[in-house]
N, C-alpha and C positions, 0 to 999 in steps of 0.2 A: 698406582701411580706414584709418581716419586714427588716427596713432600713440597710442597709450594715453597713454605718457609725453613727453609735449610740451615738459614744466618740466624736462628734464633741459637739463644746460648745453650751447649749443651751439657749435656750431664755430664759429669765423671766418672773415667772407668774402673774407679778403682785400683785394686790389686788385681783386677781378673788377669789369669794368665792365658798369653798371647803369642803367637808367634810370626815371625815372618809370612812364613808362608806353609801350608797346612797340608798333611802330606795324604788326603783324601781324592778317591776317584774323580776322573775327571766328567764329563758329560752335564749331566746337572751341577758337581760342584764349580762346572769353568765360570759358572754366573756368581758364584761366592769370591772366587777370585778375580771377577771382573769387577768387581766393585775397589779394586785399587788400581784400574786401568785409566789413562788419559782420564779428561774430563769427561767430553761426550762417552765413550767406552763405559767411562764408571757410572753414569747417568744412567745409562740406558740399559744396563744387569743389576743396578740396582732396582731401579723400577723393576726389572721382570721380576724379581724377591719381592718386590713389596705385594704385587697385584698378587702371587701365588699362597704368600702368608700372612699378611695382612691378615686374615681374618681368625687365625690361630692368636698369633700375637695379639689382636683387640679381644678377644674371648675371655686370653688369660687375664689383661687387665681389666676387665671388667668385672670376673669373680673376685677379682687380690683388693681393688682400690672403688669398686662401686662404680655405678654407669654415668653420673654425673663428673665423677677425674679422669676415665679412663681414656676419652678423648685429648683431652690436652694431655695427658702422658704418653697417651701414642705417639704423638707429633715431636715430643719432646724425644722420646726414643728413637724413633728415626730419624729425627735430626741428627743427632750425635750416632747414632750408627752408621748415618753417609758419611756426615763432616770426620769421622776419626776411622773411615775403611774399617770396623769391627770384623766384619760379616769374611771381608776375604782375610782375616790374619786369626783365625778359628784356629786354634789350639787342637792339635789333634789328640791331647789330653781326653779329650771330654769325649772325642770315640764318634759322635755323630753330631750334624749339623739341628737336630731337633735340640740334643742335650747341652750344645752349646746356648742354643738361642736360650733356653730357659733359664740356663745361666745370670745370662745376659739379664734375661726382664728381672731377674730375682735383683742382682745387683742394681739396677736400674731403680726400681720400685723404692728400694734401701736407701738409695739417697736421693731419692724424691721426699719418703717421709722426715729424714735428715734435715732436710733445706724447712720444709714445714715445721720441724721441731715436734713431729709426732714419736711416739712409742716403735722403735726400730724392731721389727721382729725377726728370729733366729732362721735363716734358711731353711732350716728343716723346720719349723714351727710353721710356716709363712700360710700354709694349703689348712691349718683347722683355724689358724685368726680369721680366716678368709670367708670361712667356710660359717663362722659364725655370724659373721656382719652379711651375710648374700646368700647362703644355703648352698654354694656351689663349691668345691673343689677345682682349684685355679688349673691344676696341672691337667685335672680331666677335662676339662673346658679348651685349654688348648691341644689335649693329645687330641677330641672330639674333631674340630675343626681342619686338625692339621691330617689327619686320617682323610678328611672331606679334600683337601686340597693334593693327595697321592691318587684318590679315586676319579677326580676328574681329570691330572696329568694322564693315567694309566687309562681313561676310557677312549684321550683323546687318543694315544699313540694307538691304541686299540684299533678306532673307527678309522685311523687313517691306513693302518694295515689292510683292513677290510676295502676300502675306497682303490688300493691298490693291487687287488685282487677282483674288482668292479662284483663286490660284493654287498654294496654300501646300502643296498636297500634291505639285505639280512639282516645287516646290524641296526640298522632302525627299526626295525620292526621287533627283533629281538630285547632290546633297550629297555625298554620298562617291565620286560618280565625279568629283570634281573635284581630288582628288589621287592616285588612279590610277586608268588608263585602264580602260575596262567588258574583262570575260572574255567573251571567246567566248559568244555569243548572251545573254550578258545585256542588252545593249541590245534586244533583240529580246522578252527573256520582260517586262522592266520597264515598254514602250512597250505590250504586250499590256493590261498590269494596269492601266494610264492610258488604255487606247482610244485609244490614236492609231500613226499611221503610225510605224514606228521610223524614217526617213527625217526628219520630222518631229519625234521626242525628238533625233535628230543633232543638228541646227539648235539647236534650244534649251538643250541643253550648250554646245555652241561659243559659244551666244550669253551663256551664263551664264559660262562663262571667261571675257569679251572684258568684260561688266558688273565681275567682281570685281578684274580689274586696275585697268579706269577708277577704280572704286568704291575700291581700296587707292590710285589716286594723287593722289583728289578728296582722301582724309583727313588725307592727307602734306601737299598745298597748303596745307590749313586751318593745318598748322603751320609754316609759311615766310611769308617775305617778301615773294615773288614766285615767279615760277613758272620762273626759271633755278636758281634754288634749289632747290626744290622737285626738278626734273629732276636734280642736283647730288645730292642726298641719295637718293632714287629709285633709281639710278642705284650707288651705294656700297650700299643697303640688299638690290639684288636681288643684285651680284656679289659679297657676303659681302667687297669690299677685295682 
């Protein structure tokens, strides 16, 4: 949802570099640039960003700044991320919309501890201070999350393929054996209950594993520059770094 309190004061963006407008695919990225759209326009792709990454973005700050600030720095973040359109003037510098945002929170964080008068730590430093004070690694925390958030974009596009092929009760029924493997003849009682060969549902799980990978790297593309990038990120998001 998009921030209640928008008019609160927001942070400064520093030096980040920025540009007009950001020379990445369009589809998922038309919502990164709708956030410099009319009012209503920008409202309402914002919010669709926030509902899908919200929970990457509160991960990382949660590892970086402890679970008792990382609420009010979210808030503070988004604020100034609608009030100053960041999201649609993404630098195509930085290659993808993941490595931008991270950017973002790293700078963000920075003059957060600034304004408190804490110990400002070096961007590349920022993931073992972090890591000391929470036992977590901020960047795997949000690459965690934001991987969770490409898996349910890609399941949904998935199940709506399937629903337009009036195959929607395959894919429900297939759905949970796609993060662990079928027990002992339950491939067998489930392919019974669907009429077809369990030989036959094999195929069609293997074939729905092999869609949902494409389908999570089609969505990652959408937010890169090109597809060495893409691969690049891909790539850091499956091996957790």
């Amino acid at each position: 949802m998009v921030p209640t309190d928008l008019k609160q004061k927001p942070a400064v963006a520093g030096n980040l570099r920025i540009s007009a407008m950001a020379d990445f695919p369009s589809t998922q990225w038309h919502l990164v640039r709708g956030t410099a759209l009319s009012q209503d326009g920008r409202r309402a792709a914002f919010g669709t960003l926030v509902e899908a990454y919200r929970p990457a973005i509160l991960a990382y700050l949660r590892a970086r700044v402890g679970v008792g600030d990382a609420e009010d720095l979210l808030q503070s973040f988004l604020a100034a991320s609608y009030e100053h359109a960041w999201f649609a003037r993404a630098d195509p510098e930085f290659g993808s919309f993941r490595g931008f945002l991270l950017v973002m929170l790293k700078r963000h964080v920075g003059h957060w501890r600034e304004r408190r008068q804490l110990p400002v730590e070096r961007l590349d430093d920022d993931a073992t201070v972090a890591e000391m004070a929470t036992g977590e690694d901020p960047e795997r925390a949000f690459d965690g999350r934001f991987l969770m958030t490409l898996t349910a974009q890609a399941l949904a596009r998935l199940r709506q393929s399937y629903v337009q092929r009036d195959r929607a009760a395959l894919y429900d029924c297939m759905l949970p054996l796609l993060t662990s493997p079928p027990e002992r003849g339950e491939l067998v009682r489930l392919a019974a209950r669907l009429k077809m060969p369990p030989n036959t549902l094999a195929v069609e799980l293997r074939r729905l594993r092999d869609r949902l990978a494409g389908a999570m790297r089609e969505q990652l593309a959408e937010l890169c520059v090109d597809p060495l990038i893409a691969d690049r990120d891909w790539q850091a998001l499956r091996s957790g770094r």
